[in-house]
N, C-alpha and C positions, 0 to 999 in steps of 0.2 A: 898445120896443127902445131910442130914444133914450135912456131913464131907464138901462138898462144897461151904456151905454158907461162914464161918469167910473166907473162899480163896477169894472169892468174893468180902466181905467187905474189905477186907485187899487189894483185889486190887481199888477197890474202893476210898479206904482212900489214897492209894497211888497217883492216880488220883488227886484227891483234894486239896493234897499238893503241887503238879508238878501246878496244875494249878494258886494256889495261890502264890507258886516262883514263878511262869513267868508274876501273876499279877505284885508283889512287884518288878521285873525286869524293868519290864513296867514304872511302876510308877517313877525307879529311876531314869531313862533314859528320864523320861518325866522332870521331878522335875531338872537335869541337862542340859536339850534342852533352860528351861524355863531361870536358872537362867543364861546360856551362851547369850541369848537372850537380857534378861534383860539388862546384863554387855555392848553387842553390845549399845544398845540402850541408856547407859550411856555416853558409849565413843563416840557415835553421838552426844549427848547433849555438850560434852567438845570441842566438835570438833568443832560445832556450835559456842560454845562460844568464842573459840578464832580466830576465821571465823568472828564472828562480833567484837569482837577487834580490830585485825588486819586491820579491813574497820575502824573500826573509827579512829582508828591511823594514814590511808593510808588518810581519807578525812580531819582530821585536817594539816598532811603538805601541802594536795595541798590548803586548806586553806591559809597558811601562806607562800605556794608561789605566791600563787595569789597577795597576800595582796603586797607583796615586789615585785612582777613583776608593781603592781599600783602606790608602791611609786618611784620604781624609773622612769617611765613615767614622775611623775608628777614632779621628777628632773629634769629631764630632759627637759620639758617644763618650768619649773622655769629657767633653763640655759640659753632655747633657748629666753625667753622673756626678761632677763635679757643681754643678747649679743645685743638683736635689742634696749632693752632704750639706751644701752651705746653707740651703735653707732648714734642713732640720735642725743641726746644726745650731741656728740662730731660734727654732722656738727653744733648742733645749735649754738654751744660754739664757734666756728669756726667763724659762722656768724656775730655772735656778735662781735669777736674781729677785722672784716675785716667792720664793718660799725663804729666805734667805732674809732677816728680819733686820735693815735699813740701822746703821749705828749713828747712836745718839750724838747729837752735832749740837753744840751751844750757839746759836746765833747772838751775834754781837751787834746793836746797832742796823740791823735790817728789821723790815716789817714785816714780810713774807721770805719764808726760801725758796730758793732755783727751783722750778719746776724741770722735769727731767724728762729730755725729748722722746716721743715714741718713734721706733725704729725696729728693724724687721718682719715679720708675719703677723699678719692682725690680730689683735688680744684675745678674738674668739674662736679664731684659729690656735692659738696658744691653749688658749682653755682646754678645746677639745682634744687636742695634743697631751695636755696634761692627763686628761682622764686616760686618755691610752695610755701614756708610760705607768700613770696609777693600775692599771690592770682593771677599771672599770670600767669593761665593752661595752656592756648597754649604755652606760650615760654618753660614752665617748660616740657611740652608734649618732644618739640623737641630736649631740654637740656640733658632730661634723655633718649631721643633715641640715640643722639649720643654718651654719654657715653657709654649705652650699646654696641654701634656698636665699640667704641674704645678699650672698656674693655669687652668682653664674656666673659672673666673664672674670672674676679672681683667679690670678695665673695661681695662687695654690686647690683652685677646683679640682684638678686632677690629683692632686697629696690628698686631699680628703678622702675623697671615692676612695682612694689604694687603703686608706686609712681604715675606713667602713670595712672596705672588703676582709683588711687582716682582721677587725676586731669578730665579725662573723665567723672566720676561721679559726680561730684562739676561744671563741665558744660551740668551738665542732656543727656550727650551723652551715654544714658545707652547700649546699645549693645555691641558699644566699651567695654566699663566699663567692661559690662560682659565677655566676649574674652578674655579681659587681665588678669583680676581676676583668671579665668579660667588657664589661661597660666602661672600662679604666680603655683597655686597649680598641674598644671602638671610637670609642667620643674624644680621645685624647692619643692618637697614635702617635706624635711626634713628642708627648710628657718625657719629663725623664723620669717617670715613674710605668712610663710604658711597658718596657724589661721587667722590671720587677714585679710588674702585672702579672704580664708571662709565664713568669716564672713560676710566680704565687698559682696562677690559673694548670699549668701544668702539675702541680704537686695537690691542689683540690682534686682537679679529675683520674690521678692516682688514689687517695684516700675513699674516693668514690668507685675505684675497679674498674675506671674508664681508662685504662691504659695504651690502648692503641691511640686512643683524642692526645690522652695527655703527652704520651711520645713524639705524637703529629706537632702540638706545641711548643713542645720545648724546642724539635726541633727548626720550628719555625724563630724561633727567640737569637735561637744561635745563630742564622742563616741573617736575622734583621740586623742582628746589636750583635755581631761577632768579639766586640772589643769591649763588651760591657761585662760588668762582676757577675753580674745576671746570669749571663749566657757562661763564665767559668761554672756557675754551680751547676748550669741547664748541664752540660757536659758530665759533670761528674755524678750526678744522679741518672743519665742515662749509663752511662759507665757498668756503674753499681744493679743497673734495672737491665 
């Protein structure tokens, strides 16, 4: 029996060691689970980081397309307000020259004088233009209806209408006014009389106690033509209102 104890012990000890390798196994495998982990869990934080880079970089261009889709709007409204001074502009010049009575010239040795070339807005456009700045809406009314009916596809079709529609307005004939205004900003949404349609059409359906439309307008005016004279007055009468 004595002879059996150190076999014992010696299996024993052998036990003890097998178990303490397959701790230290254990352990290695943990300590390599951990630090593979770990690594995962780094390269998520990079990942991260350039995840939100990449978004701030992605929100600053659409920043700065925004920014340039605004300026050239507001070119563009610069253009179109600039197209409508120069043509009125040119009837008023027009008008002036044709009330404005031609000085007396001695021809010498000619048979005829220079005839004198026509240039800017057509003469019945001019007309009916006159009778507006004359303050005579009715005839100016019917002036710039028959232009229209003579001229449709005349790039000042849409000056007319706007024209009709103020001289309705300036005779407290507000429905009309309204309809026309109306008709300015359907049939001709890209005029540069369009804004001032708007505008005109917002300040009828106030006279009219249609206040909530005419707020809904103007501030559709400001939202379209943000850079247009239009939409500074749209602003300042809501202001005021």
């Amino acid at each position: 029996m004595k002879s059996g104890v150190p076999w014992i012990m010696s299996l024993i000890s052998c036990l003890m060691l097998t178990g303490c390798a397959a701790n230290d196994l254990v352990l290695k495998r943990q300590t390599e689970t951990e630090s593979k982990v770990e690594l995962l869990m780094q390269s998520g934080k990079n990942v991260n980081l350039r995840l939100n880079e990449l978004s701030s970089q992605l929100q600053a261009q659409e920043e700065r397309i925004a920014s340039l889709t605004v300026q050239i709007k507001q070119f563009q409204d610069s253009v179109r307000e600039l197209r409508t001074s120069q043509d009125e502009l040119k009837a008023r010049v027009i008008l002036l020259v044709q009330q404005t009575p031609p000085p007396k010239i001695e021809v010498v040795n000619q048979d005829s004088t220079p005839k004198v070339r026509d240039a800017g807005p057509p003469a019945d456009y001019v007309k009916a233009f006159g009778l507006y700045s004359a303050n005579n809406f009715a005839e100016a009314i019917t002036a710039f209806t028959a232009f229209m009916k003579n001229n449709p596809h005349s790039e000042f079709a849409a000056n007319a209408l706007y024209w009709i529609g103020e001289c309705h307005y300036s005779l407290s004939e507000l429905p009309k006014a309204k309809t026309t205004f109306q008709k300015v900003t359907e049939t001709y949404p890209k005029s540069s009389k369009a804004p001032d349609a708007l505008l005109k059409l917002g300040y009828t359906l106030w006279a009219l106690k249609d206040n909530e439309k005419a707020r809904s307008v103007l501030e559709s005016l400001i939202k379209s033509y943000p850079s247009s004279p239009a939409a500074v007055k749209a602003r300042e009468r809501l202001t005021a209102n």
